[in-house]
C-alpha positions in Angstrom: 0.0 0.0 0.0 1.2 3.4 -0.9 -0.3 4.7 2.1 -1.8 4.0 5.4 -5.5 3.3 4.8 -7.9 1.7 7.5 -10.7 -0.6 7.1 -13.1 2.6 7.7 -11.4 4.3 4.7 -12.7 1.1 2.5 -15.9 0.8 4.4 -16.7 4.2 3.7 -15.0 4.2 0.0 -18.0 1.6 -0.9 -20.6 2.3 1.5 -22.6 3.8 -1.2 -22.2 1.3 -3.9 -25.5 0.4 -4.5 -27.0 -3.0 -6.2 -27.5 -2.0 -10.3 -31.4 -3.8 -9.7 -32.1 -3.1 -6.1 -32.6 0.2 -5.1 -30.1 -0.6 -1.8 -26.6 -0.5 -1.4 -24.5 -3.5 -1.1 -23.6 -3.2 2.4 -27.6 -2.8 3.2 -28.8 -5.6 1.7 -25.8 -7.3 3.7 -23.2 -8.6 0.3 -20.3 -6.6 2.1 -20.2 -8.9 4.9 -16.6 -8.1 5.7 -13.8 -5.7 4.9 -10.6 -6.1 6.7 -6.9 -5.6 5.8 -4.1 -7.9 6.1 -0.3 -7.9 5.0 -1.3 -4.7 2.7 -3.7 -6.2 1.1 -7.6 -5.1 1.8 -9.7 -8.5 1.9 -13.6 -7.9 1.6 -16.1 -10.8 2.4 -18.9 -11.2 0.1 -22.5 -12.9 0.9 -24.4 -14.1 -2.0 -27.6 -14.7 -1.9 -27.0 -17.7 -4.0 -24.1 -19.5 -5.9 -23.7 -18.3 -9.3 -25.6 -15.5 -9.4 -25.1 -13.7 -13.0 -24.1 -10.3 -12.0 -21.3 -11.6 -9.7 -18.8 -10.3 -12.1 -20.3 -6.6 -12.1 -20.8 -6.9 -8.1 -16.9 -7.9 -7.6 -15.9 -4.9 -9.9 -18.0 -2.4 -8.0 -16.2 -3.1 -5.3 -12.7 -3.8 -6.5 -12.2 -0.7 -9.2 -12.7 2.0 -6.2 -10.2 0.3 -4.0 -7.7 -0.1 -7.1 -7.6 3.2 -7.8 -5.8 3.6 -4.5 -2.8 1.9 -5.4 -4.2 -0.9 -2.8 -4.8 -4.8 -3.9 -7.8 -6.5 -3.2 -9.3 -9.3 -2.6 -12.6 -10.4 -2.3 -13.8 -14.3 -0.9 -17.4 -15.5 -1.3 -19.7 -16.8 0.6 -23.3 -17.8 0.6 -25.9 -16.2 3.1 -27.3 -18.2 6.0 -30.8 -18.5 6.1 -31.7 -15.0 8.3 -29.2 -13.2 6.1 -31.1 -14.2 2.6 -34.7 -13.4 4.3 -33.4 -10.1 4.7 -31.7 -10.2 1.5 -35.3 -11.5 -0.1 -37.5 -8.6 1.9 -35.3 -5.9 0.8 -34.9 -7.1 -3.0 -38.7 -7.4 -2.5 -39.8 -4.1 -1.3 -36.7 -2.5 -3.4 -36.7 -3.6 -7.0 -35.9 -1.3 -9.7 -35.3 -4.1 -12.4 
C-alpha cells in the first residue's frame, strides 16, 4: 500500500455502492459482509444470496475498481448467506426492485 489506509477508509469508500437492480446499497442488503486488511492487502467478504448469481462479475468490480484506484490490492472471498441473512436479502430485494 502506498499509504496507510484503514478498514473505515474502504468501508466508507463503498458504502454507497448500491445493487444495479435493487434500489439498496450492497452493504444494506448485507453482500459486504466483511472488509478487513491484512499484509497490505484489503480482503472484503462477500455474501451471496445464492451460488452463481449472474451479475457476480459486475458486483466484484464495483467493489474492487474503487479500492484499485488507490494503489491498494484487493481481494474479495465468497460466501453464501445463511438463512436469516437471505430473508433479509429477499424482503429488501422485495420491497426495493428497480429491475
Amino acid at each position: 500500500m502506498n499509504k496507510k489506509i484503514s478498514e473505515k477508509d474502504i468501508f466508507n469508500l463503498v458504502d454507497d455502492i448500491k445493487h444495479p437492480a435493487i434500489d439498496r446499497t450492497l452493504h444494506e442488503l448485507g453482500i459486504i459482509k466483511d472488509i478487513s486488511i491484512k499484509d497490505n492487502k484489503v480482503l472484503i467478504t462477500m455474501a451471496l444470496p445464492f451460488p452463481n448469481i449472474p451479475i457476480i462479475d459486475q458486483l466484484v468490480s464495483s467493489i474492487k475498481e474503487p479500492i484499485e484506484k488507490l494503489g491498494v490490492e484487493v481481494e474479495i472471498k465468497q460466501t453464501i448467506m445463511d438463512h436469516e441473512e437471505l430473508q433479509a436479502f429477499l424482503k429488501m430485494e422485495e420491497e426495493c426492485w428497480t429491475g
